[in-house]
N, C-alpha and C positions, 0 to 999 in steps of 0.2 A: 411225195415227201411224207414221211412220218411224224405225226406229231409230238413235241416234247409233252412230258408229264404232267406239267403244270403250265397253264397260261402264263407268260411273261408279265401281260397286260394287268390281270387283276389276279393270280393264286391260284385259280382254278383247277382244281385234276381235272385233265383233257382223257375220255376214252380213246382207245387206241385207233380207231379208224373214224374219228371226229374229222370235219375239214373243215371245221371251228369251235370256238368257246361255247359250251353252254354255258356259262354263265354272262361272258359282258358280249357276245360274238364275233371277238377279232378273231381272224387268220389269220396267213401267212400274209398274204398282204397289205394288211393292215395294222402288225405289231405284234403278228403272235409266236414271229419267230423266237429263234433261242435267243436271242440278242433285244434287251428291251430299250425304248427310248430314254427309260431312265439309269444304264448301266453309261458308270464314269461319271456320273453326280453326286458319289458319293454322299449318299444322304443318308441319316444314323436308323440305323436298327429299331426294332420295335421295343425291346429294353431301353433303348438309351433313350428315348424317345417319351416312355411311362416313366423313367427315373427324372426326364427334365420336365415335365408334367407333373408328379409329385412333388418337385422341390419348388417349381414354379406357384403350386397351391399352397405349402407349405410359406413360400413369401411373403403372397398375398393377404393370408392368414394375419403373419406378422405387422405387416403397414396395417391394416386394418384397426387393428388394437391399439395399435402405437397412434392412430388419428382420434378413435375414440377418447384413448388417455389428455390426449393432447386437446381435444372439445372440452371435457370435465375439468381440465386448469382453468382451460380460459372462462367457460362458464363462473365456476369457482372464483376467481380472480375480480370477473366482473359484479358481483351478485357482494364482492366483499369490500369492491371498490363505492359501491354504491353507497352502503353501509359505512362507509368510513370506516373499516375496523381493520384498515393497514397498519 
């Protein structure tokens, strides 16, 4: 059998009379058929994947700041509570 172009398994360009991966070693039977154990799991692309990674950061960002703000009231608060100068 001739091999596909690229490893199913991990991306690999497979040369043409390979009868396995250089890079992770599957063959044919082991997963390096055309057919991979991950097709029908629809799992998102490697864009959608850097875009939920970026907005994911960009979140985190957020909550971040919004707790620091929220430490600096309550500091604030209590430092003025002390003080009596409610």
């Amino acid at each position: 059998m001739t091999p596909p172009e690229h490893c199913a398994n991990c991306g690999a360009e497979i040369p043409p009379k390979a009868r396995a991966c250089p890079e992770c070693g599957a063959d044919e039977r082991t997963g390096w058929s055309e057919q991979s154990i991950y097709d029908g799991l629809n799992l998102p692309d490697d864009d959608e994947t850097q875009e939920q990674d970026t907005h994911s950061r960009q979140h985190h960002q957020t909550k971040q700041w919004l707790w620091w703000l929220v430490g600096v009231i309550l500091i604030l608060t209590l430092i003025l509570g002390a003080f009596g100068l409610r």
